[in-house]
Structures are given as structure tokens and as C-alpha cells.
C-alpha positions in Angstrom: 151.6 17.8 218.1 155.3 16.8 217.8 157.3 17.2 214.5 157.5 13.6 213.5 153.6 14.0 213.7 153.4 17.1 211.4 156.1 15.3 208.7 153.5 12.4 208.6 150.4 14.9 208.0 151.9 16.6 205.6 150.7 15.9 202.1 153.5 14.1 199.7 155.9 16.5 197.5 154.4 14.6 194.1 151.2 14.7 195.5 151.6 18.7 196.1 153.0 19.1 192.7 150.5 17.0 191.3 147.5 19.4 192.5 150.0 22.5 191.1 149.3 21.0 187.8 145.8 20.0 187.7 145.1 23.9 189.3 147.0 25.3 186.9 145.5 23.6 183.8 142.2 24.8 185.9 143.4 28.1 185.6 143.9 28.0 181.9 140.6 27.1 180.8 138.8 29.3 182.9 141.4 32.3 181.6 140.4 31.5 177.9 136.6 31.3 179.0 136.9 34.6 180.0 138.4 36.2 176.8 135.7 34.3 175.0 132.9 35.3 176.9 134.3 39.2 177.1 134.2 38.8 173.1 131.0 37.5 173.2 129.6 40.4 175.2 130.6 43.6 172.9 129.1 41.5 170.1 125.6 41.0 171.5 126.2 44.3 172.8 126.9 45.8 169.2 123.6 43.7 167.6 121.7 45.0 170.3 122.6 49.2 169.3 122.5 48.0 165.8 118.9 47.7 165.6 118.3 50.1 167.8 117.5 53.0 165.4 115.2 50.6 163.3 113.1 49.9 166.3 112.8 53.8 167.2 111.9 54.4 163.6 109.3 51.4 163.6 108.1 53.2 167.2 108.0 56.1 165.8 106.3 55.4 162.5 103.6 53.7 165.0 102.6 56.6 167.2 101.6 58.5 163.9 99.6 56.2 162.9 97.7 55.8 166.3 97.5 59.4 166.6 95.5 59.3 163.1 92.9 56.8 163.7 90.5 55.7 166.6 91.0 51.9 165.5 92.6 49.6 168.5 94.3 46.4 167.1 93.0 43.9 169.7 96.9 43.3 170.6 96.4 46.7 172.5 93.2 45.5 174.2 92.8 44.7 177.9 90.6 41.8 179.1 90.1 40.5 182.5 92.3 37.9 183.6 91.5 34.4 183.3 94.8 32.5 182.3 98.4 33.6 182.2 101.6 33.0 180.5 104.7 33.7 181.9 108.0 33.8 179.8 111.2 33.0 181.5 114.4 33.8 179.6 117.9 31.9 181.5 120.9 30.5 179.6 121.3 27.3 178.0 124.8 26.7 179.9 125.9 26.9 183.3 129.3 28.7 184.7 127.4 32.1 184.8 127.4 33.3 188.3 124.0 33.7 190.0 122.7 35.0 186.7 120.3 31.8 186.1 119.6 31.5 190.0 118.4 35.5 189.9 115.8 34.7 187.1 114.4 31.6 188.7 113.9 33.2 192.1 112.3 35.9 191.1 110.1 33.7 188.5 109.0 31.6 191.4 108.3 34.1 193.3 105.8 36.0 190.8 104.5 32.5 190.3 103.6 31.8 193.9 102.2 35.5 194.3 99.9 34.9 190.9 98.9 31.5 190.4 96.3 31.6 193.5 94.4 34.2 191.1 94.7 32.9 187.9 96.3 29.3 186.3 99.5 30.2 185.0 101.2 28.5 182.0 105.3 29.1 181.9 107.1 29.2 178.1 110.8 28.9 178.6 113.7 29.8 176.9 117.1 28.3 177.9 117.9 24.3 179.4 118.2 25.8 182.6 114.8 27.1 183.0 113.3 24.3 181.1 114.9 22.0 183.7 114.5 23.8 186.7 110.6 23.7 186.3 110.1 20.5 184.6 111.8 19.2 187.8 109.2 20.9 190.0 106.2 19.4 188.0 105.2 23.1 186.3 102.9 23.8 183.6 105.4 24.4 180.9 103.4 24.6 178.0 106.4 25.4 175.6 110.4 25.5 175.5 112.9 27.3 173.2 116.6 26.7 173.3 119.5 27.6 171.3 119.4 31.3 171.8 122.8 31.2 172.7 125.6 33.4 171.3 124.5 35.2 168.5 121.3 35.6 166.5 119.3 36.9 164.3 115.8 38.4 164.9 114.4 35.3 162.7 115.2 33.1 165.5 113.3 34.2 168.2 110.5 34.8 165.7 108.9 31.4 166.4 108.8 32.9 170.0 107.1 35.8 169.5 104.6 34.3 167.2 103.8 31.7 170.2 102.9 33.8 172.2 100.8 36.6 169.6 98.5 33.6 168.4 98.0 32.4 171.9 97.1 36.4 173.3 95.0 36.6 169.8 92.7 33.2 170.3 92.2 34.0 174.1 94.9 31.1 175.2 95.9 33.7 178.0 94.2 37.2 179.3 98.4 38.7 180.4 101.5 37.4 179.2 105.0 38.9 181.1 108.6 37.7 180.5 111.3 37.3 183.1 115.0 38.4 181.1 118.4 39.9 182.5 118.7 43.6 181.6 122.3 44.5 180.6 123.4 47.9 182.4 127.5 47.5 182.3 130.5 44.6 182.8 129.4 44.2 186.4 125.9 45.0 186.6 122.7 43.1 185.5 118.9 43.7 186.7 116.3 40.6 186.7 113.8 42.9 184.9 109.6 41.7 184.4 107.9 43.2 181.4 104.1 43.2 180.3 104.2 41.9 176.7 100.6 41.5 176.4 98.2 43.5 175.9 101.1 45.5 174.1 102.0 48.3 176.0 104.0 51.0 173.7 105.7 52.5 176.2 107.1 49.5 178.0 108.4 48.6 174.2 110.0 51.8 173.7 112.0 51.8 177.8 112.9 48.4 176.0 114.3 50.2 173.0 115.9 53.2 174.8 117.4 50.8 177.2 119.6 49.0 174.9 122.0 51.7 175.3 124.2 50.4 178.4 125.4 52.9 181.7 129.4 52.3 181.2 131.5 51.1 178.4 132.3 51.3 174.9 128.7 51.9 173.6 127.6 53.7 176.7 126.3 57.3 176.1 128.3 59.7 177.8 129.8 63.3 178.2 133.2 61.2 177.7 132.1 59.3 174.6 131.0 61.8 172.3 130.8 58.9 169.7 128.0 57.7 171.4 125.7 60.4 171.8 121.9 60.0 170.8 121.5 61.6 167.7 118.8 64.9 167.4 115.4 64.4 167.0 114.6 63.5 163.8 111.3 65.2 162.1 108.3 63.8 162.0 106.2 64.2 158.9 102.8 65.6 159.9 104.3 67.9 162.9 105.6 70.3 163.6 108.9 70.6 166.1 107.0 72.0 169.7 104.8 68.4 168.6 107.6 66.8 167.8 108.8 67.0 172.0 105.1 66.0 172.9 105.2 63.2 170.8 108.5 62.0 171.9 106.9 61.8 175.7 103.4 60.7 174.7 102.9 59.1 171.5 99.0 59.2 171.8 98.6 63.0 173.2 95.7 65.4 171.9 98.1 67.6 171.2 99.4 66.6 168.3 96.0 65.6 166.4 97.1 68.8 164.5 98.8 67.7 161.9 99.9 70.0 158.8 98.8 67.3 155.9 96.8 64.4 156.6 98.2 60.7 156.3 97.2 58.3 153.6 96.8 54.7 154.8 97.1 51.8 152.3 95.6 49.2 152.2 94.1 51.0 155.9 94.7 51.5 159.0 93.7 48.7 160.6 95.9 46.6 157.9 98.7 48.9 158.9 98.6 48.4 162.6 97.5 44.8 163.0 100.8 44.3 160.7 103.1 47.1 162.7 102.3 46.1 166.1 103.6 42.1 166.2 106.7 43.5 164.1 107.4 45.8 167.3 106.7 43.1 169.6 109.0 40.8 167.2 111.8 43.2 167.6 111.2 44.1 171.2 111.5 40.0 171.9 114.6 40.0 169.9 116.2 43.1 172.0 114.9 40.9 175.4 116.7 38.2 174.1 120.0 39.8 172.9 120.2 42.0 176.7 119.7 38.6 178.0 122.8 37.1 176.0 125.0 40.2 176.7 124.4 39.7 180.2 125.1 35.7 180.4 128.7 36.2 179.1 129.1 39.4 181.4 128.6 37.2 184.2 130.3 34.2 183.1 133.1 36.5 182.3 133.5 37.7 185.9 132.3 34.5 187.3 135.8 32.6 185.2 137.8 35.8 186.3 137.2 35.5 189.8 138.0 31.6 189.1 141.1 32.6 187.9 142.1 34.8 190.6 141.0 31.9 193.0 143.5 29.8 191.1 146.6 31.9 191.6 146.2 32.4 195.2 145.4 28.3 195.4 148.8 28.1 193.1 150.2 30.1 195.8 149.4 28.3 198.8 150.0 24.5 197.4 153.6 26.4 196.3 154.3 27.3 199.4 153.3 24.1 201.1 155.5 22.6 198.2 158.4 23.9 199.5 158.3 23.6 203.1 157.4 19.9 202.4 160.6 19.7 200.1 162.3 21.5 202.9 161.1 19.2 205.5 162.4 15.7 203.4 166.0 17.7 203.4 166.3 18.6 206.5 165.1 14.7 207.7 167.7 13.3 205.2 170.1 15.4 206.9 169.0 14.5 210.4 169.3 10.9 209.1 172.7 11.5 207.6 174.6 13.1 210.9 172.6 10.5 213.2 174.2 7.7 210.9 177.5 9.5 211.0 177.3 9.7 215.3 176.4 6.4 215.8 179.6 5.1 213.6 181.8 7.1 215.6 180.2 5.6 219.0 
């Protein structure tokens, strides 16, 4: 290619600068998204560890009263399978990363491994989610947006009464959920869960789990802050039970209790009360894990935008100037050619 070729490839100085601009105003937006969404993460974060020693209180207060009774709420009672519900938990905006894309596949893919057993029925929560399977024709018997952000444990309430009444009047045998576990800044797992029939030690790993591997509210050697607290005492036992009931809430070793419970109105008032409370909260913790891992990943999604920017800034910069350079140096060409053919 000769020179005069390459000139008349070359892109226009106020074209170049032009596309500087618009980059750079790219750059700015995605910068502030990133602040925003890093913000938003420590907060769902915090609301998450927040109710986290409610929930292990509520746990705790549960596996007494199962050890103290033979009654079975029928929330705890496994049937054979005739129809299930799956619950699939995404965002309700987009500029995330792959973390909507992770939850579908794997949805799909539980849904293409399942549904030649049993019909399956999908509740979503999140645009994306409802969209994605509405598109592919799917049984979507019920959607919930507007998780977003930050909420309160009365939101997803409607959600986890859904699904209770429909487990209760034999709607569906097994209901699971699909949600983003949040394990630090750069690390999120597509986690599946059983919620019905309620398994107690599925909501407790939820519970426990809250607790992220890195970071401010990690718990670590380095963040004495942070540390669990002792075990608290249970009424009824004594401290060797205790430890067995912290492993196994519904061991024969702790039916010996020093004083025996009273239950009012009864027990079965008690638990078929107790247990959609834990499965409210457990919902709720889904739900916030979910939301701290969204912003995570739109945070690192607008961060690797922005570094994308400066080295595009870079590059149209440089082109910038060896364009500029180019239009002097013809000028100049122009100008001494001009200059010999006068003096011929």
C-alpha cells in the first residue's frame, strides 16, 4: 500500500476526536455504575448478617421443639413425586456479567434432566428469567419482580406464601430454587436448594452461609470483629448436648432434657407456625445473597468496562495524533512543492 493510500484510509482527525468523546462519556457512566453497585453490595451484604442471628435463634428454638414431640408438620413430609415447581431467582436488569446467563443454564438444564419424570411448573423471580422462558413457551405458573436493591423480608413474603399453599394443597410433590450464592467481590456459585418438603439442615447451611469467604464481614483469623460468637445455651441441655445438637438437631441424644418444655397453645400450633417463618426467612436470605451477588458482578462487569475504555482512549489517542501528524506533514509537503515549482 503506498502512503497516499494509507492518508486516505485513515479515519478523519474530528472523526477520531469525536469517538474520544463519546468513549470517554462511556467511561464515565460505567465508572459511577460501579461505585453504585459496590455500595449496593456491602448493603445487601450487611442485611443479610443482620438477620442472621434471628434466623439461628428461630433454628435453634425449632430443633427443641422437634426434639420434644413425635408430631411432623406435613411441611416436613415427603410424598412421591407427581408435579414440580421450580423457582428461578435472576435480576431484573441487565449489565451483570454472566450472572443471569449462569442461572438460566443451569435452570434449563435441571429442567431438561426432570421434566421427562414429572411436569414441571417454573415461578420466577426477576424480568430476566421471566423473559427468558416466556420466550421459550414454559410453564410459568407465577412471576415476581422488583426484588431489586434493597428489601425487606415482607417483600418476598408473598413468595414464600406461593409456594407453602401450593406444597400444602398437593399443587406440587418437590419444590427447589435456583439463586446466586454470594462467597466474595469476585466469586459467585449458581447454588440449587430443596425448599420443599422443608429440610432443616439445608435451611440452616443457608443461614450459616450468609457469612461471606473474604471481605469486610468475612469471618477470619484477621477480622477478629467478625468472629461467630460462642455457643449460646440452650434451655433444656446441658453443654456436651449442646455440641450434639448444634450437628444434629433431631439426635436421641439429647431427649434428656433437665426440665420438660411447656407448649402453648401445643406443639403442633407451635411448629405448623415456626416452620413457614423459617422458610420465610430462609427465602428472604436466598433473595438478599442473590442481590449481593448481582451488584458484585455488575460491579466487576462496569470495572472491566472501564478499563476497556482507557486502553480504547489510548489507542483512538494515539491514532489521533499520528492522523494530526500526517495532515502536517502533507501541508508541509504541499507547502515546499508550491515553493519549487515557483522557483522552476
Amino acid at each position: 500500500m503506498r502512503p497516499q493510500d494509507d492518508e486516505k484510509s485513515m479515519p478523519s482527525v474530528k472523526s477520531i476526536k469525536q469517538r474520544i468523546k463519546s468513549v470517554k462519556n462511556t467511561r464515565q457512566i460505567t465508572k459511577a455504575m460501579e461505585v453504585v453497585s459496590a455500595t449496593k453490595m456491602r448493603k445487601s451484604q450487611q442485611f443479610a448478617i443482620e438477620g442472621r442471628p434471628y434466623a439461628l435463634a428461630a433454628m435453634e428454638m425449632l430443633g427443641n421443639v422437634l426434639a420434644r414431640t413425635r408430631y411432623r408438620p406435613p411441611l416436613l413430609r415427603k410424598r412421591e413425586i407427581k408435579q414440580a415447581a421450580l423457582v428461578v431467582v435472576t435480576s431484573d436488569k441487565g449489565l451483570a456479567g454472566a450472572f443471569n446467563s449462569n442461572v438460566l443454564r443451569k435452570a434449563e438444564k435441571w429442567i431438561l434432566e426432570n421434566k421427562q419424570n414429572y411436569p414441571v411448573d417454573l415461578v420466577t423471580v426477576g424480568r430476566k428469567s421471566r423473559d427468558y422462558f416466556q420466550n421459550r413457551k414454559e410453564n410459568v405458573v407465577k412471576e415476581f419482580i422488583g426484588f431489586g436493591d434493597f428489601i425487606e423480608p415482607n417483600q418476598t413474603k408473598p413468595l414464600s406464601d406461593f409456594l407453602t399453599r401450593g406444597f400444602l394443597k398437593k399443587q406440587w410433590d418437590l419444590v427447589e430454587i435456583i439463586y446466586t450464592n454470594f462467597r466474595s467481590t469476585l466469586k459467585q456459585e449458581v447454588k440449587m436448594v430443596q425448599l420443599f418438603p422443608v429440610d432443616l439442615e439445608k435451611i440452616k447451611d443457608t443461614i450459616v452461609g450468609i457469612t461471606p469467604e473474604y471481605g469486610r464481614f468475612a469471618v477470619n483469623s484477621e477480622n477478629p470483629k467478625s468472629q461467630n460468637s460462642p455457643p449460646r445455651r440452650i434451655p433444656g441441655l446441658r453443654p456436651s448436648e449442646a455440641n450434639t445438637f448444634a450437628s444434629d438437631p433431631n439426635s436421641k441424644q439429647i431427649q434428656n432434657y433437665l426440665y420438660e418444655y411447656k407448649f402453648e397453645p401445643s406443639p403442633k400450633a407451635i411448629l405448623n407456625s415456626l416452620i413457614p417463618h423459617l422458610l420465610e426467612m430462609q427465602i428472604f436470605h436466598m433473595i438478599l445473597e442473590s442481590n449481593a451477588s448481582e451488584h458484585s458482578a455488575r460491579m466487576v462487569a462496569m470495572k472491566n468496562a472501564s478499563e476497556n475504555a482507557a486502553d480504547i482512549i489510548q489507542e483512538l489517542t494515539l491514532q489521533y495524533n499520528k492522523s494530526r501528524q500526517a495532515g502536517i506533514t502533507r501541508e508541509l509537503t504541499e507547502i515546499t512543492a508550491g515553493k519549487e515549482a515557483l522557483e522552476v
